[in-house]
C-alpha positions as CSV (number, residue, x, y, z in Angstrom):
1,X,0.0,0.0,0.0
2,X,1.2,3.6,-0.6
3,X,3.7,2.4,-2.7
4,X,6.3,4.3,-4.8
5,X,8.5,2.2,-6.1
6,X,6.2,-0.3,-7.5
7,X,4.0,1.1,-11.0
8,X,0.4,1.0,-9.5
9,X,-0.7,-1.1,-12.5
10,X,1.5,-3.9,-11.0
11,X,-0.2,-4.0,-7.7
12,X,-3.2,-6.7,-7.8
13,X,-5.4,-5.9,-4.6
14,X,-7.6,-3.2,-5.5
15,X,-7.0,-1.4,-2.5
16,X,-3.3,-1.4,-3.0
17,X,-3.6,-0.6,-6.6
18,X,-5.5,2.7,-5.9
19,X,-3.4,3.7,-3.2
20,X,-0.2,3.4,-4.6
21,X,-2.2,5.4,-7.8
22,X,-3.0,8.2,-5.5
23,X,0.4,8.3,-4.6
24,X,2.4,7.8,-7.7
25,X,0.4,10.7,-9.0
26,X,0.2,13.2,-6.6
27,X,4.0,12.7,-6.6
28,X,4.5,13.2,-10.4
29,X,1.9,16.6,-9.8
30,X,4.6,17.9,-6.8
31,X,7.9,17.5,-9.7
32,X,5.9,19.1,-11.8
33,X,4.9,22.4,-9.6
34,X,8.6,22.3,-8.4
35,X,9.8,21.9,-12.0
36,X,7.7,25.2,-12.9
37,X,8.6,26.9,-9.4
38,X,12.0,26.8,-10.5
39,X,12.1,28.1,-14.1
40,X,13.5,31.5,-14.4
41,X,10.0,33.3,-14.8
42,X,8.8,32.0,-11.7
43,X,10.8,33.6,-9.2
44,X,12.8,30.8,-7.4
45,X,15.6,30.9,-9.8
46,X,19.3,31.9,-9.1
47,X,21.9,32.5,-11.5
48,X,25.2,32.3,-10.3
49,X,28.3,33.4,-12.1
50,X,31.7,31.3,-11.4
51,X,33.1,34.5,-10.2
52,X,30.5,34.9,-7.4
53,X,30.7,31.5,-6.9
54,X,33.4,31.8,-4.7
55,X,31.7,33.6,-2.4
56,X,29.4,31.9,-0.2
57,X,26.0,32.7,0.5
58,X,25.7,34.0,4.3
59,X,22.1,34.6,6.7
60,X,23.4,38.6,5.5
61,X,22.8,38.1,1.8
62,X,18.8,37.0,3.0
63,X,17.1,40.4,3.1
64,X,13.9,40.5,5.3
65,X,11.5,39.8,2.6
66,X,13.0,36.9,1.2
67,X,10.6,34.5,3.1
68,X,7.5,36.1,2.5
69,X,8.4,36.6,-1.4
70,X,9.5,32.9,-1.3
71,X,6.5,31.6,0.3
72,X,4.5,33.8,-2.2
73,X,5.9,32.3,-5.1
74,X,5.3,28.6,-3.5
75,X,1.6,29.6,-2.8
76,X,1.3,30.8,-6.7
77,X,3.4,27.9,-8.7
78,X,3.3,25.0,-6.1
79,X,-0.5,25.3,-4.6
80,X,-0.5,21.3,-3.3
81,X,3.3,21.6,-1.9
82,X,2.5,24.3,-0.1
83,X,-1.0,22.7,1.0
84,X,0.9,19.7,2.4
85,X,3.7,21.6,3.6
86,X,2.0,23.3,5.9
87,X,-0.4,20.2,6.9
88,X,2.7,18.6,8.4
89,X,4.4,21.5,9.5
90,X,1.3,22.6,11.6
């Protein structure tokens, strides 16, 4: 049951079949909001050049509205990540 490893059309119970379905696609829907999340339109998309590479990233390059602009792009491009991240965060 709840399988994702095995294709749901490989599972013979019924009731592990259409779990493992659930499952299987509610995990290809969460790549494909973080797929679109992360394209450079969306917001969530960082270009580094190898000359700023070098530098690492410190809690002083966050500014103060980088967690509210980040958790308004999840809400916009990744509505069920968002929905279950805050399920089992809460």
């Amino acid at each position: 049951m709840y399988s994702v490893t095995t294709p749901y059309m490989d599972i013979k119970p019924v009731r592990g079949c259409l779990t493992s379905f659930a499952v299987q696609i509610v995990e290809r829907h969460l790549i494909w909001e973080a797929t679109n999340a992360t394209r450079p339109s969306s917001g969530l998309h960082a270009i580094v050049s190898h000359k700023s590479s070098m530098k690492r990233a410190e809690w002083v390059d966050v500014g103060a509205m980088t967690v509210p602009e980040v958790a308004g792009i999840l809400k916009k491009h990744q509505p069920l990540t968002w929905h279950y991240f805050t399920k089992i965060t809460a």
